[in-house]
Every structure is written in structure tokens, then in C-alpha cells.
N, C-alpha and C positions, 0 to 999 in steps of 0.2 A: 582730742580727748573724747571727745562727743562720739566719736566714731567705733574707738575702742570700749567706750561703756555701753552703745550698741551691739557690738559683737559680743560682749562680755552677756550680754542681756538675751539674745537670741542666743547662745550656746546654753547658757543656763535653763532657757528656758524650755532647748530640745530635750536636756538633759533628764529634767523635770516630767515632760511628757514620755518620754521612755521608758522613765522607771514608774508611772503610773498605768502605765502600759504593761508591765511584769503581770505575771497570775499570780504571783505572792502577794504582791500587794493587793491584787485585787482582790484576794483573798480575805485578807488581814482586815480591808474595810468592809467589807461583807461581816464579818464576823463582830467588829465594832458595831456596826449600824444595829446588827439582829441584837447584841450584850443592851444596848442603850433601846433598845426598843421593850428590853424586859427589864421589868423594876430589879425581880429577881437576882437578875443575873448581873445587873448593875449596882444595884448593893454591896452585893458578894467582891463585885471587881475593887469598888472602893474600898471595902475594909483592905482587902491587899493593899492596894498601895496605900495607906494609912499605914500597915503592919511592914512594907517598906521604907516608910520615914522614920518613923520609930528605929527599926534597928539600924541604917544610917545615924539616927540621931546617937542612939547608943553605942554606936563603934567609935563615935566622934568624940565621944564622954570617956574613951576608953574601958566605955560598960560591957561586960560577957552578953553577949545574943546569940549563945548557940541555943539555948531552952527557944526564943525567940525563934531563931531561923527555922528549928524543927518543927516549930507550929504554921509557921508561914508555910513551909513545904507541904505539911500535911492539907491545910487550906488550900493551898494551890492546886494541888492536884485532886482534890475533893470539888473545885469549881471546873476545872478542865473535865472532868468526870460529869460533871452535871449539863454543863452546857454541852457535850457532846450527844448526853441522851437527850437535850430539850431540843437540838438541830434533829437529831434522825426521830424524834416524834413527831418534829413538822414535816421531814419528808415523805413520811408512812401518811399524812394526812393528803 
């Protein structure tokens, strides 16, 4: 059994290295790290997911969250817009 929770453990764990090996991901943490390095931009990300409990909550309540969704979208892509111009103001620096 020892043996096989070995193997199990070494494949998991090339696996693991692979995929943090991807350029998406390495992406994705790049982008994390720069979000969490600005209050800004880390605020903004919280209220999202705040405004994604929320309407989970209220889907679960059988409550209408289209008004809801429409405003999460609009947020959403108003921080996607922002943090795109705070990255290419760092690169211009």
C-alpha cells in the first residue's frame, strides 16, 4: 500500500508541477500578486466576489438576480478595464 500511495504521490505531484509550469497559470499568478499588491485593485476584486455570494445566495432563496447580475457584469468589466490601464501604466514606466 506504501508503494502505491507513493506513486500516487509522485504522479500527483509531476502533475502539479506541469501545470504550474503552463504560461496561463503563470499568468493568472502574475496578475494575482500585481491585484493584492494594490489596495485598489484588491478592493474592487473583493466587492466582486462579495456581489458573487450574494447573488448565489439569492438564487438559493429562489430570489430574481438578474438587476443583480447586470450590475456584477457591469463591475466586472469596469475592474478588468482598470486594471488593464494600471498594468500598461506600469509598463510605460
Amino acid at each position: 500500500m506504501k508503494k502505491l500511495n507513493k506513486e500516487i504521490y509522485d504522479k500527483a505531484k509531476a502533475l502539479n508541477e506541469w501545470i504550474l509550469s503552463q504560461q496561463e497559470v503563470k499568468e493568472f499568478q502574475r496578475l494575482e500578486k500585481y491585484i493584492k499588491e494594490h489596495d485598489e485593485l484588491h478592493q474592487l476584486e473583493e466587492s466582486l466576489k462579495t456581489m458573487q455570494q450574494e447573488i448565489v445566495n439569492k438564487k438559493h432563496a429562489g430570489e430574481d438576480t438578474k438587476e443583480l447580475i447586470e450590475i456584477y457584469q457591469k463591475r466586472h468589466k469596469q475592474f478588468l478595464i482598470f486594471l488593464e490601464i494600471r498594468i500598461l501604466e506600469q509598463v510605460k514606466l
